[in-house]
C-alpha positions as CSV (number, residue, x, y, z in Angstrom):
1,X,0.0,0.0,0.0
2,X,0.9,3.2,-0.2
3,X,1.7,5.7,2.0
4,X,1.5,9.9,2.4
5,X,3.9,12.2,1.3
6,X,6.3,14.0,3.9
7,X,7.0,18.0,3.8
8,X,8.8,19.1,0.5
9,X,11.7,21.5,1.0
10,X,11.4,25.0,2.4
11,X,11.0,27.7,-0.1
12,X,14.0,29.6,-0.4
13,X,13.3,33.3,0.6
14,X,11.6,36.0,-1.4
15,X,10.9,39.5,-2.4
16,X,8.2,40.5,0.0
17,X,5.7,43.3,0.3
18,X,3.6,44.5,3.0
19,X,-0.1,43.9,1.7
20,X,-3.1,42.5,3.3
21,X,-2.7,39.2,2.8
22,X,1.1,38.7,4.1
23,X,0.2,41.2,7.1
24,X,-2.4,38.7,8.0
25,X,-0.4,36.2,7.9
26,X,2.5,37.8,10.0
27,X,0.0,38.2,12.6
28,X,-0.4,35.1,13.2
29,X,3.1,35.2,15.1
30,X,1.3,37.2,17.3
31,X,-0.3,33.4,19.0
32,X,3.2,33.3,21.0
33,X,2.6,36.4,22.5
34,X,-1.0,36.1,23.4
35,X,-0.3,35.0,27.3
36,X,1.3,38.1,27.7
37,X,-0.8,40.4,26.1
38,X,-1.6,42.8,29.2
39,X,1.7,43.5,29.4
40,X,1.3,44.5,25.2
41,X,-1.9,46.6,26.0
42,X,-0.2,48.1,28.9
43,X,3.2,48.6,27.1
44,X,1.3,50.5,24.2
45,X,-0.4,53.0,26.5
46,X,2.6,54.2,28.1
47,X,4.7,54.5,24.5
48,X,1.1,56.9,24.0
49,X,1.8,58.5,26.9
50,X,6.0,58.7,26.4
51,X,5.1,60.0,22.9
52,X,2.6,62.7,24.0
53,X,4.8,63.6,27.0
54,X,8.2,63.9,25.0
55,X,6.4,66.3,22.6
56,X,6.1,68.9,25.8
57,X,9.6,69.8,25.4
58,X,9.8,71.7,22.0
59,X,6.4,73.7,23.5
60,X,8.1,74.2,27.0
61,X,11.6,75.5,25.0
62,X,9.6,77.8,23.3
63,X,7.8,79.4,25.8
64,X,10.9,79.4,27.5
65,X,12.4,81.5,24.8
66,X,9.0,83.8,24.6
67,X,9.2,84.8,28.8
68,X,13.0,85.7,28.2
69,X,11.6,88.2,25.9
70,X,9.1,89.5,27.9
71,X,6.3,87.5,27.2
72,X,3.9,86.3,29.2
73,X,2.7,82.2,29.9
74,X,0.2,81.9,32.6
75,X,2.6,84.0,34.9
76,X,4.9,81.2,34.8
77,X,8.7,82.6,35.6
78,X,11.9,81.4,33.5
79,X,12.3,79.1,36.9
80,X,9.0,77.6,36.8
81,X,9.2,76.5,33.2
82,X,13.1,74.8,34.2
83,X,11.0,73.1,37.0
84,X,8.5,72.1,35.0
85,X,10.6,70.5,32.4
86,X,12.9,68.7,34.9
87,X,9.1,66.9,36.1
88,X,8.5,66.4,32.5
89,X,11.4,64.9,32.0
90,X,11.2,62.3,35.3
91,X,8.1,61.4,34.2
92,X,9.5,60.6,30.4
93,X,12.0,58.2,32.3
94,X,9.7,56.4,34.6
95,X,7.1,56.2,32.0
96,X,9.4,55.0,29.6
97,X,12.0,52.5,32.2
98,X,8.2,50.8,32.5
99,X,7.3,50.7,28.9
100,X,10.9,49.0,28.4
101,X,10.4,46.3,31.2
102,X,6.7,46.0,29.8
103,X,8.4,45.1,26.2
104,X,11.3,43.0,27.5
105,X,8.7,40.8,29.4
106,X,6.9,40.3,26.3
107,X,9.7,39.9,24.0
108,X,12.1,37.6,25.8
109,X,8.9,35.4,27.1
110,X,6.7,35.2,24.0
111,X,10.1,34.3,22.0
112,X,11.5,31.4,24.3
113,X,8.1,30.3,23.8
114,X,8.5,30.2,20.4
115,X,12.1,29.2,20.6
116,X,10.5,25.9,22.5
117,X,7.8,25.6,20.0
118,X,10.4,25.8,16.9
119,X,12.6,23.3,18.7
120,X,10.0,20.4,19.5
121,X,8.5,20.7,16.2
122,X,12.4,20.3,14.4
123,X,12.8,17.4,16.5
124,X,9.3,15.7,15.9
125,X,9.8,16.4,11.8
126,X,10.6,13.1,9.6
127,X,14.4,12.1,8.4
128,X,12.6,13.0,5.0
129,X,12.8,16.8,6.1
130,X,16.8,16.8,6.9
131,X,17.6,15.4,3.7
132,X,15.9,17.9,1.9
133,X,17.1,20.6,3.9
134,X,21.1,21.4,4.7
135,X,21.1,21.4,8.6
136,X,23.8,23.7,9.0
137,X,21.9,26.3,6.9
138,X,18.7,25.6,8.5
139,X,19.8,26.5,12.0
140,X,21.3,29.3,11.1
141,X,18.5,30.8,8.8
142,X,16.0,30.1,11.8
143,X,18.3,31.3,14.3
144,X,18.7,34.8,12.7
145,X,14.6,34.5,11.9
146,X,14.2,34.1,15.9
147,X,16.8,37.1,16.5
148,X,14.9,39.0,13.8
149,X,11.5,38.6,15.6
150,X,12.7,39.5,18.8
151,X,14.1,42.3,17.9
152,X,10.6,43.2,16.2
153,X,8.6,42.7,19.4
154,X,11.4,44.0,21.5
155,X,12.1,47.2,20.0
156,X,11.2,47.6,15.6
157,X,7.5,47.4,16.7
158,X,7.2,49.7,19.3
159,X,9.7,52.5,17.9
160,X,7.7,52.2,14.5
161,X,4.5,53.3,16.3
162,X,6.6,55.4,18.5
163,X,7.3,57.2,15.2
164,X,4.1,57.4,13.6
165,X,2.9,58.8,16.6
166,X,5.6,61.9,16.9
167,X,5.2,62.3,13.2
168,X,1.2,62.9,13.5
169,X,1.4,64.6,16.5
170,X,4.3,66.9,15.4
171,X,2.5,67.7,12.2
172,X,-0.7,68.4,14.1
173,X,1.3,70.6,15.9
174,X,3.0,72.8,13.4
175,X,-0.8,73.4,12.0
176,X,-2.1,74.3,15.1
177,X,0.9,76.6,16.3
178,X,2.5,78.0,13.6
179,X,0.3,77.9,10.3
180,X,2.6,80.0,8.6
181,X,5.8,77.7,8.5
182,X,4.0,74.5,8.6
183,X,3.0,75.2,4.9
184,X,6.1,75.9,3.8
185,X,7.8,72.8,5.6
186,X,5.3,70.6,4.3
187,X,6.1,71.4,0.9
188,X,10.0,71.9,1.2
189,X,11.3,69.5,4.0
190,X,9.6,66.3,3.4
191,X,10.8,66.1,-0.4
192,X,14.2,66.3,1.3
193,X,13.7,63.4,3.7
194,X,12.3,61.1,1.6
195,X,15.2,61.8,-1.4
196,X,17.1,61.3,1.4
197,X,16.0,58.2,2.5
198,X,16.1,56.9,-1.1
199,X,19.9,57.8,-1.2
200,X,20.3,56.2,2.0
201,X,19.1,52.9,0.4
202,X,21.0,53.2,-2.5
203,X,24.3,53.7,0.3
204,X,22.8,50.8,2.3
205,X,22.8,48.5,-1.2
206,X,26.2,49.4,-2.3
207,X,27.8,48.5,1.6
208,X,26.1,45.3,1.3
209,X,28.0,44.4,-1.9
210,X,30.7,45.9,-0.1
211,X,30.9,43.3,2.4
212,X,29.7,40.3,-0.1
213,X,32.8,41.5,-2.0
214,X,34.5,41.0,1.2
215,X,33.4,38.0,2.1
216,X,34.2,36.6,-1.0
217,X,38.3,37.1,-0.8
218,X,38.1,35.9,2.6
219,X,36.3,32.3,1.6
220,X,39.4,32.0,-1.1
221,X,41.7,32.9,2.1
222,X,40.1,30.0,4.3
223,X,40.2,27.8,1.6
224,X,44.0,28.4,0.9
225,X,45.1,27.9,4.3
226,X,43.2,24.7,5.2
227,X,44.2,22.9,2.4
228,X,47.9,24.4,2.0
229,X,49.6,21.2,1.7
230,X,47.3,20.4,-1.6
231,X,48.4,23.9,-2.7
232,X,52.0,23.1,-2.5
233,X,51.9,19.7,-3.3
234,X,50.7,21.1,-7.0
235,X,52.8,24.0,-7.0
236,X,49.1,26.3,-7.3
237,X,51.3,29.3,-5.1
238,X,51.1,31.5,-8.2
239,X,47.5,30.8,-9.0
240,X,46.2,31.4,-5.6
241,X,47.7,34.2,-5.8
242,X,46.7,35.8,-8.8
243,X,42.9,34.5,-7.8
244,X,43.2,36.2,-4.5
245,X,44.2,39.3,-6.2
246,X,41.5,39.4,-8.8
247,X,39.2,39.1,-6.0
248,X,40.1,41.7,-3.7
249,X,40.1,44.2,-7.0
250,X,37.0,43.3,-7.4
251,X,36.0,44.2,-3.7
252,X,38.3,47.8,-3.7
253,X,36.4,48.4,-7.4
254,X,33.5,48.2,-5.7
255,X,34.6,49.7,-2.3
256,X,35.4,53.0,-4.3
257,X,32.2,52.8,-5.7
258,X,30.7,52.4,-2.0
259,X,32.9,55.4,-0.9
260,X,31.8,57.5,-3.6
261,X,28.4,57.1,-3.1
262,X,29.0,58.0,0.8
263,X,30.7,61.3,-0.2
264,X,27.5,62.0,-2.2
265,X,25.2,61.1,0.4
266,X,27.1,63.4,3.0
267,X,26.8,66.1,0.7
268,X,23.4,65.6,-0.3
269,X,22.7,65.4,3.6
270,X,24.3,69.3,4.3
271,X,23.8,70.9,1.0
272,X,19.7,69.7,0.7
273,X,18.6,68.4,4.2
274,X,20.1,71.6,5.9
275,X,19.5,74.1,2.9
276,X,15.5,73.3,3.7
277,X,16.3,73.6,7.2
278,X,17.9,76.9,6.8
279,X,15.1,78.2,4.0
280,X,12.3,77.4,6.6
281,X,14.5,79.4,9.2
282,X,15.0,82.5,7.5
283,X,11.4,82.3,6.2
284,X,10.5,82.2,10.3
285,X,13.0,84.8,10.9
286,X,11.0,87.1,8.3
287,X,7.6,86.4,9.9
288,X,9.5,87.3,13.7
289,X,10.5,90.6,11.9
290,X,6.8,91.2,10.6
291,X,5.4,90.6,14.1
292,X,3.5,87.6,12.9
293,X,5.9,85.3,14.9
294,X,7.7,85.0,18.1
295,X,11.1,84.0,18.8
296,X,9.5,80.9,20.7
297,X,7.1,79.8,18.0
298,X,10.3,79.6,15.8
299,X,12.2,77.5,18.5
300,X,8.9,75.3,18.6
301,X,8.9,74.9,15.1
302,X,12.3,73.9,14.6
303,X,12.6,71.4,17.4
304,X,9.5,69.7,15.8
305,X,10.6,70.1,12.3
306,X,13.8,68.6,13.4
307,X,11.5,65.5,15.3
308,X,9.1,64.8,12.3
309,X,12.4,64.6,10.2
310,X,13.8,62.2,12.5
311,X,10.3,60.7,12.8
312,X,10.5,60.0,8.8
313,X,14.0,58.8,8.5
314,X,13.2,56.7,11.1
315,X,9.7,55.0,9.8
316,X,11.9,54.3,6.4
317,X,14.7,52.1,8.3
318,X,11.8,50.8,10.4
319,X,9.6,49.7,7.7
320,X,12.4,47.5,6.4
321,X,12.7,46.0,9.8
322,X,9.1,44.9,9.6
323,X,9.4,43.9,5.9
324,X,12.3,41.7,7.1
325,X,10.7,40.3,10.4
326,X,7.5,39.4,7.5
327,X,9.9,37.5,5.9
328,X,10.7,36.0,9.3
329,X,7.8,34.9,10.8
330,X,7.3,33.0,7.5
331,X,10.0,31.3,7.3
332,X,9.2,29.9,10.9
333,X,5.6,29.6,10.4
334,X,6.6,27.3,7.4
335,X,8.5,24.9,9.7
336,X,6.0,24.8,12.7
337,X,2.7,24.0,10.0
338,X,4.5,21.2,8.9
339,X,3.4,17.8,9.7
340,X,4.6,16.2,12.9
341,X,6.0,12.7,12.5
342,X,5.0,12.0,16.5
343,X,3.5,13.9,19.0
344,X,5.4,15.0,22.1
345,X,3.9,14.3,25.8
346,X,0.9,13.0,24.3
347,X,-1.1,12.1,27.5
348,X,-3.1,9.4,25.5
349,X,-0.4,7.7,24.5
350,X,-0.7,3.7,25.6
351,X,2.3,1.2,25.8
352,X,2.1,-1.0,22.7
353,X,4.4,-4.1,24.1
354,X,5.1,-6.6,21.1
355,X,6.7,-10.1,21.0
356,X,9.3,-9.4,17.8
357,X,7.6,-11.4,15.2
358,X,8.4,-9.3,12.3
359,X,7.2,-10.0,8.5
360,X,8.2,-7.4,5.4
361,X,5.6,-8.2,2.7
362,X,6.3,-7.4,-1.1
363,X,8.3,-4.5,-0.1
364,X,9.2,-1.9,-2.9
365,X,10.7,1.5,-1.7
366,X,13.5,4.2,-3.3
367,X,14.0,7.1,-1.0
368,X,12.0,10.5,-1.3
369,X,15.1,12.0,-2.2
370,X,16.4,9.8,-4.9
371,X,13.1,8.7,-6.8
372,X,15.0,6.9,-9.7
373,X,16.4,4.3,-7.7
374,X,15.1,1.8,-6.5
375,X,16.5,0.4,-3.5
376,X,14.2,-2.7,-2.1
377,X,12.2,-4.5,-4.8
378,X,9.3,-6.5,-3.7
379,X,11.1,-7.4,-1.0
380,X,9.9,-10.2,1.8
381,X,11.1,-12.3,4.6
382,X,10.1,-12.8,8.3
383,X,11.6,-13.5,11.3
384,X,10.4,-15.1,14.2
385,X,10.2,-13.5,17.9
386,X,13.5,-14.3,19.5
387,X,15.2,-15.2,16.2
388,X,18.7,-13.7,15.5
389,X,19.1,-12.8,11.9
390,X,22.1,-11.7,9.8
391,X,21.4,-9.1,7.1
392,X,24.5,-9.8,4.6
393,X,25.6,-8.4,1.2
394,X,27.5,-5.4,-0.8
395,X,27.1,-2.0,-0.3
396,X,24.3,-0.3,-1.6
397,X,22.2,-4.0,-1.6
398,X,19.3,-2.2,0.7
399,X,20.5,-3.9,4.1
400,X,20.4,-0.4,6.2
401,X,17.4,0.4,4.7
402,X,15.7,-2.3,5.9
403,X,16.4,-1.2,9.1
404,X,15.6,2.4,8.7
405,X,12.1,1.4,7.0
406,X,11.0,-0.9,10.0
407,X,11.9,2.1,12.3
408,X,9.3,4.3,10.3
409,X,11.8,6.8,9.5
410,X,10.9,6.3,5.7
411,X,7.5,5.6,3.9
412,X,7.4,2.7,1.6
413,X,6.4,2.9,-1.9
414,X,4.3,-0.2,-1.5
415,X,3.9,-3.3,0.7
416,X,3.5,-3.7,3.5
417,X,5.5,-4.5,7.2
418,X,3.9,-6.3,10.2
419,X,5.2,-6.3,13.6
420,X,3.4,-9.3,15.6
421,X,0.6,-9.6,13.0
422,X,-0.1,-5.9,13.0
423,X,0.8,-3.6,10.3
424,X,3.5,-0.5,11.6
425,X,1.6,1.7,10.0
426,X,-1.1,1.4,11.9
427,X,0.9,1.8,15.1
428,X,1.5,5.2,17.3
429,X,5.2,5.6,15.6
430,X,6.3,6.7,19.4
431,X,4.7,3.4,21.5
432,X,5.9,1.3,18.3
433,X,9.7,2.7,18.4
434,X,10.0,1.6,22.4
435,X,9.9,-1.5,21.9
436,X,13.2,-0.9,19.3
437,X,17.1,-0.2,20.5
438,X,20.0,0.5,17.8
439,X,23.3,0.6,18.2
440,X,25.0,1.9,14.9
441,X,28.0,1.7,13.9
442,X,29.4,5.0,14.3
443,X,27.8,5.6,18.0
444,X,27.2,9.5,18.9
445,X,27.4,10.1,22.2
446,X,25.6,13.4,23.9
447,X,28.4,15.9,25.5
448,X,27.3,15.3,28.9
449,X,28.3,12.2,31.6
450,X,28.5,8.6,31.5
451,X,25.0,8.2,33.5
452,X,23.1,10.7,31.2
453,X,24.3,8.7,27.9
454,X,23.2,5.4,29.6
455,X,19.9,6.4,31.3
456,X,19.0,8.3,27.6
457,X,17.5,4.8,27.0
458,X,15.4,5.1,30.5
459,X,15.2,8.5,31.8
460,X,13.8,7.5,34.8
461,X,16.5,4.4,35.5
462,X,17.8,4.4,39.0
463,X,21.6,4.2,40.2
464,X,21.3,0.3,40.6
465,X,20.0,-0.1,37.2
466,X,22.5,1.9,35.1
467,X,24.9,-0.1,37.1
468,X,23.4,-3.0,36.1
469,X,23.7,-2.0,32.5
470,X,27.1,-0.6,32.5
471,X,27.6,-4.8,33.8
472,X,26.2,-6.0,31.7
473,X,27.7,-4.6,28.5
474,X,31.2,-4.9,29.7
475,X,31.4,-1.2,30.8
476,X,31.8,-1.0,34.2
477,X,35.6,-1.4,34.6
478,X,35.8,1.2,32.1
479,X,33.7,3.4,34.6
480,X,34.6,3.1,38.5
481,X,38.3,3.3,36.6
482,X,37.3,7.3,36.3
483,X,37.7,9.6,39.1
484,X,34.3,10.9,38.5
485,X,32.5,7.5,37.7
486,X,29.4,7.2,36.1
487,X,29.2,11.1,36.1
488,X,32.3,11.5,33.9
489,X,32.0,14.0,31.3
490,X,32.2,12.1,27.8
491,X,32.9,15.5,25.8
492,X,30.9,16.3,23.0
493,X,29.8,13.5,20.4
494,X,31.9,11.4,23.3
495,X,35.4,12.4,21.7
496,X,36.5,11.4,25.5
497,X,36.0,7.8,24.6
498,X,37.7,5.0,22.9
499,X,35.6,4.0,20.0
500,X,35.6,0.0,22.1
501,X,34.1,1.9,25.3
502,X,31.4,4.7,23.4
503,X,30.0,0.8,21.8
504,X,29.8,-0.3,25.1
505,X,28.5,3.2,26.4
506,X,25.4,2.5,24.0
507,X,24.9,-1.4,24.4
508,X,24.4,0.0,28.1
509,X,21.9,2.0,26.9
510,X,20.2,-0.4,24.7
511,X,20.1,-2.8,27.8
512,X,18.6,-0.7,29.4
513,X,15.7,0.4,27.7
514,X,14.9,-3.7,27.3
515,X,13.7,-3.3,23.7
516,X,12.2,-6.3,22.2
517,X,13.7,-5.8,19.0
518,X,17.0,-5.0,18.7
519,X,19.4,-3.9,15.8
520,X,22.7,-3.8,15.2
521,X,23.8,-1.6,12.2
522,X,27.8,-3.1,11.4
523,X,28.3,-2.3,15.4
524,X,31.9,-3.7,15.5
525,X,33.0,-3.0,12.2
526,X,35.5,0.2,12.9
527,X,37.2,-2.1,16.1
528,X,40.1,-3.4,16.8
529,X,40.5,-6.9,17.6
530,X,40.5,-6.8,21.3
531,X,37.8,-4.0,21.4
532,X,35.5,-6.4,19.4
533,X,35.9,-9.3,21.6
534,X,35.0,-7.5,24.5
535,X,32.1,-5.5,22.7
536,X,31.1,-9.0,21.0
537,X,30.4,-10.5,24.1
538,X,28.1,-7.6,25.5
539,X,26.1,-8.0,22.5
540,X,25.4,-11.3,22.9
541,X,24.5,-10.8,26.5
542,X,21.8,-8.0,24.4
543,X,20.9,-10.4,21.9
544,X,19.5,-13.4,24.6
545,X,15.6,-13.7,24.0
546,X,15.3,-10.5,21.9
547,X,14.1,-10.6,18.1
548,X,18.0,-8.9,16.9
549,X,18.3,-7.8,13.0
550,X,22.6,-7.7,12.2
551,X,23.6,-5.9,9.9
552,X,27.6,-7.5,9.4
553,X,30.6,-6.8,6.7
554,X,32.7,-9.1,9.2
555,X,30.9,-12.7,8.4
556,X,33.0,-14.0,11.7
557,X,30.6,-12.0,14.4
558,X,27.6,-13.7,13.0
559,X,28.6,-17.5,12.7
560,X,25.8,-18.1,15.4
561,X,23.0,-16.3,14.2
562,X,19.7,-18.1,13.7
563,X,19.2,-17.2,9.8
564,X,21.0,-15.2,7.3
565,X,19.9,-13.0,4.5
566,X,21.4,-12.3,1.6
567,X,21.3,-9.6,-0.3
568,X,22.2,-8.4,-3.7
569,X,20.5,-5.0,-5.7
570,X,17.3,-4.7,-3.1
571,X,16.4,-8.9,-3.3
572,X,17.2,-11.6,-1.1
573,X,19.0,-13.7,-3.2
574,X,19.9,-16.2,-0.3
575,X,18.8,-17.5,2.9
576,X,20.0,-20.1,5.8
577,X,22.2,-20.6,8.3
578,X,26.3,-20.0,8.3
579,X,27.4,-23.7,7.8
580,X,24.7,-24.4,4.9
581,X,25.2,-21.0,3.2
582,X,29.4,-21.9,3.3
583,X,29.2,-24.5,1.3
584,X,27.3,-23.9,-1.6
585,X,29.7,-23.8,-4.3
586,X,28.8,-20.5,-6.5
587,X,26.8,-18.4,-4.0
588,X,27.4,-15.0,-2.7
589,X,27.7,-15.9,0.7
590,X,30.1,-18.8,-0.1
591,X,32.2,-16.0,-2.3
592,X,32.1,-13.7,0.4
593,X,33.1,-16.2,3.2
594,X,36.1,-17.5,0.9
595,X,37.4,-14.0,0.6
596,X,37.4,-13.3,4.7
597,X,38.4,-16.2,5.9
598,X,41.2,-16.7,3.7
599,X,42.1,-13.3,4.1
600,X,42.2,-13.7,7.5
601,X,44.1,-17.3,7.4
């Protein structure tokens, strides 16, 4: 039978632009924030209130400047207006120190929570998914994604409105105040801002090339000096050389290019930008001289002008945060939609305990990520509970995927696979794969101690237990031998170990988790002789009354099995024991045997 397709690859990242539809859909992030969503409502009020309170000080400054001429302000003294703006400005810090606080909480909350949530699901998607998808690349991508979105709850968000707000505000201010420069601001200084925001891109673009530039002559530098020897060996000093040089040309053609378009920018920036800003001063100047303005209303008007052009350079670089957090929250929204191969803590979960009677039916199956090859082909064989069987052939015959399809980590193509009468299929893949230990032949070790390695196959196993374990695979000595014990650090992937004692380390852990079928992919194959003896005879201590699947290039460590299967293109093209399978004249397994054992003779 069939069975369902896994996720397809991530789309690689696109142009996006704010519209309805993708604002929806960002908005949606907003789920991980939900639990702390007072402290959102709450954090929004006050950035009202910092807003409305910070715009006090060009009026204040003003009126300031109109008292020192004379003028009068509700009778308020040159004193009273310092006073009065030292209180403003106390209350600008507590309100905003809160508003901070307010945003932090939310931020670094609402995105561990979504840290956690991105995690589980990564570790609950198929093997499918990290074949499809460079790991390396992935964590990095989703790593900056998370960065990006705290930063957009933490500060892009709230500085964006912050923005708006001093922008309408500001303008609504000018009207109100002073009608007579606001018209001539709006139609001088906001032309400026934008053109200047447009050049500002334009700078932004060119750095970034700037830097890819950059990066490039420094990937041909790491490449030269980690693999020096090869460029010696073939005498490639003059090419590397003349490579490296064409590509830092290229990078100080294109840094000239970058500083020119800084040196324009600059001037642009004092010529334009402060050319309106002086036109609009004069122009208020004129009006004072008229009598149609005070010397305060011009103070006003420039301090606000001077805001709602900050304001509007500001929403620009802001805008592209939120573009790029869009973008974000996509990209992780894309990984957590995705199908779920099992379900973490699920509270219904029952025990499925099986016997080991295992039966692969007319198996056919090429993997999702090689579709024209055909790796099993109709493939079927059983094997009894208890039964030790020997998977034997080339490389590339389909005796690791046998393995890797019974633990469900693939779909099948068609067929079928029963464990105890029952299909896998129809099996929670979680209660199914406890009743399963591996031990592969490259064993990876977690970076912390001896116990947590073992117990990893029963979290909850007691001292006596992992003891028992560590026994029983031949471990122990190895152990009490370290100062620390059973709480020795084992480094990370257990580079602390001898490759004899990290096999042991994990027939521990298979012994302990008591699995009723067991599988050994080549588990001795990278050992020395002595470090196979001793693992060899842990294994068969593992082996005793469990259903065990071998996977063996050394036909020595399997003499004993119950049954062996051989395999040749994805068929079984021979089956029996050791001693029958030796002696037919002209059979694979006879071929292979003659090869070994005279070898090793």
């Amino acid at each position: 039978m069939a069975r369902r397709n896994r996720p397809e690859v991530l789309e690689e990242d696109k142009n996006r632009k704010m519209n309805k539809e993708t604002l929806r859909e960002a908005l949606k992030i907003f789920e991980f924030v939900r639990p702390y969503r007072w402290s959102l409502i709450a954090g929004m009020i006050l950035l009202f209130v910092s807003s409305m309170v910070f715009m006090l000080f060009p009026f204040l400054i003003g009126k300031m400047m109109d008292i020192a001429e004379g003028k009068s302000f509700y009778n308020f003294s040159l004193n009273d207006i310092f006073w009065l703006m030292g209180l403003v400005l106390l209350v600008q810090g507590v309100v905003s120190y809160v508003r901070v606080l307010l945003f932090a909480r939310l931020s670094e909350k609402g995105i561990a929570d979504l840290r956690v949530a991105l995690y589980e699901k990564l570790i609950t998607l198929p093997i499918v998914f990290y074949e499809k998808n460079r790991v390396g690349e992935l964590m990095s991508r989703l790593t900056a994604d998370v960065e990006r979105l705290y930063s957009a709850f933490s500060i892009t968000i709230a500085e964006f409105l912050r923005q708006v707000l001093l922008l309408a505000v500001g303008l609504l201010a000018l009207a109100i105040y002073t009608p007579q420069l606001a018209l001539v601001m709006f139609l001088t200084f906001p032309v400026a801002v934008i053109c200047g925001i447009f050049f500002g891109k334009w700078v932004r673009t060119l750095s970034k090339e700037r830097q890819e530039a950059l990066a490039d002559t420094n990937v041909i530098l790491n490449e030269t000096m980690q693999t020096v020897s090869v460029v010696k060996a073939f005498t490639s000093e003059l090419f590397e050389s003349k490579r490296y040089g064409a590509a830092n040309d290229k990078m100080v053609k294109i840094a000239m290019k970058f500083a020119s378009g800084r040196a324009i920018f600059s001037t642009f920036i004092v010529t334009v930008l402060f050319g309106a800003l002086i036109f609009v001063i004069w122009k208020g100047a004129m009006l004072i001289q008229a009598g149609t303005m005070t010397a305060g209303d011009l103070v006003m008007f420039t301090f606000i002008t001077a805001i709602i052009g900050g304001s509007i350079a500001g929403l620009g670089n802001f805008y592209t945060e939120l573009l790029g957090a869009m973008g974000a929250t996509e990209r992780v929204r894309e990984i957590l939609e995705m199908e779920s191969e099992v379900v973490i803590g699920d509270k219904n979960l029952e025990p499925v305990p099986l016997s080991g009677n295992i039966e692969y039916q007319n198996i056919n199956f090429h993997y999702p990520t090689r579709t024209d090859m055909e790796i099993l082909k109709d493939l079927s064989f059983s094997i009894k509970a208890g039964q030790k069987v020997a998977l034997v052939g080339p490389s590339g015959a389909g005796k690791s995927t046998i393995i890797q399809i019974l633990l469900k980590f693939y779909d099948i193509q068609n067929g079928d696979i029963k464990v105890d009468g029952k299909s896998i299929y129809d099996m929670n893949t979680t209660a199914f794969r406890q009743n399963i230990a591996i031990v592969p032949q490259e064993v990876l070790l977690f970076g912390g101690t001896i116990r947590e390695n073992i117990s990893y196959g029963k979290h909850n196993a007691t001292e006596e237990e992992i003891i028992e374990a560590a026994e029983q695979s031949n471990c122990w000595e190895f152990i009490k031998s370290f100062p620390d014990g059973l709480d020795t650090i084992v480094g990370e992937r257990g580079i602390k170990l001898s490759g004899g004692q990290r096999q042991r380390v994990a027939i521990a852990r298979a012994i302990l988790k008591n699995p009723s079928i067991l599988l050994l992919d080549e588990a001795t194959s990278s050992l020395d002789a002595e470090s196979e003896r001793v693992v060899q005879e842990a294994l068969n201590k593992l082996m005793e009354g469990r259903t065990s699947i071998i996977i063996a290039h050394r036909l020595s460590t399997i003499r004993e099995v119950d049954k062996i299967f051989v395999l040749n293109h994805g068929k079984i093209v021979e089956e029996g024991t050791h001693d029958s399978l030796s002696v037919k004249e002209g059979g694979l397994y006879n071929s292979l045997a003659k090869l070994q054992f005279d070898l090793v003779e």
